[in-house]
C-alpha positions in Angstrom: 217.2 -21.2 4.6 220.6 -21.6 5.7 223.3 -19.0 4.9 226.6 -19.7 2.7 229.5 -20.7 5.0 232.3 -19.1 3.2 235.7 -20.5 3.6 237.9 -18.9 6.4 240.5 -17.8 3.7 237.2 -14.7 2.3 235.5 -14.4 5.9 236.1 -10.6 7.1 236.2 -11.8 10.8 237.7 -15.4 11.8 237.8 -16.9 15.3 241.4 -17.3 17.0 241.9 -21.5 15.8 241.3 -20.2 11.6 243.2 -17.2 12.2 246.1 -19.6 13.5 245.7 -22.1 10.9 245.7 -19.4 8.0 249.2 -18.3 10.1 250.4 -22.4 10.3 250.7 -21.9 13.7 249.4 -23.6 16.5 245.9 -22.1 18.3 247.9 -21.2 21.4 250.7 -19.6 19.2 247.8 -17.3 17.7 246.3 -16.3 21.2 249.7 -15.4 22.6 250.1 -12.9 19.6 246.5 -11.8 20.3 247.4 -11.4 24.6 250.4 -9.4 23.3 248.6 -7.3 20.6 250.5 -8.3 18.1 247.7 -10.1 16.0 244.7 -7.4 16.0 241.5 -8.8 17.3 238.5 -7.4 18.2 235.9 -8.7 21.3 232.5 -9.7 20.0 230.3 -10.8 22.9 232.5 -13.2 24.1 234.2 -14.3 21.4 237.7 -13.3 20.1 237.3 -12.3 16.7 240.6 -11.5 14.6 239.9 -9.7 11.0 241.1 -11.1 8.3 243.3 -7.8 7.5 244.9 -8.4 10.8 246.7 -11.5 9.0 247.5 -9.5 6.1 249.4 -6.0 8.7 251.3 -9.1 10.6 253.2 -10.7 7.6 253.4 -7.2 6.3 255.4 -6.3 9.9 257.2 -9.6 9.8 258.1 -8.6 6.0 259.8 -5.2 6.9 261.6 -7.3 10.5 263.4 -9.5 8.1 264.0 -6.7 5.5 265.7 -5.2 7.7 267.8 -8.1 9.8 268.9 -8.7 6.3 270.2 -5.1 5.9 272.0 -5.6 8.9 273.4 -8.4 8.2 274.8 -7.5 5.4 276.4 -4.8 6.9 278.2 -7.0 9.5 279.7 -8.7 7.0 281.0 -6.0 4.9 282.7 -5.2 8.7 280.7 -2.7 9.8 279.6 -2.9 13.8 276.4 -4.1 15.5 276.7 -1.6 18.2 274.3 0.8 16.7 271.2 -1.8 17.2 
């Protein structure tokens, strides 16, 4: 009997090409993050495996970046210096 495939969006793991289409970015986009660490994955015999929380902790980090460029921002324009970045 074959087993349910379950759509990438509720597998735990996903290879690197579903990770980068859940991310709308390209496959070589999504292994450069992976190279760099910035997209958790984990090695499963030979395959590059990236858990589906990984998605979830990267827009979370991209969240608080633009949170905060925004804070900045918003301080340059009331005057204030950019020196302190």
């Amino acid at each position: 009997m074959a087993r349910p495939v379950l759509p990438p969006s509720e597998r735990v793991l996903l290879d690197v090409a579903s990770a980068a289409a859940l991310l709308s970015v390209s496959r070589a986009t999504a292994y450069r993050l992976v190279q760099r660490g910035e997209l958790r994955s984990v090695l499963l015999g030979s395959r590059i495996l990236v858990p589906r929380r990984a998605l979830d902790e990267l827009a979370e980090g991209l969240d608080r970046d633009a949170a905060g460029l925004q804070h900045t921002m918003r301080r340059v324009a009331r005057g204030g210096s950019m020196r302190s970045l």
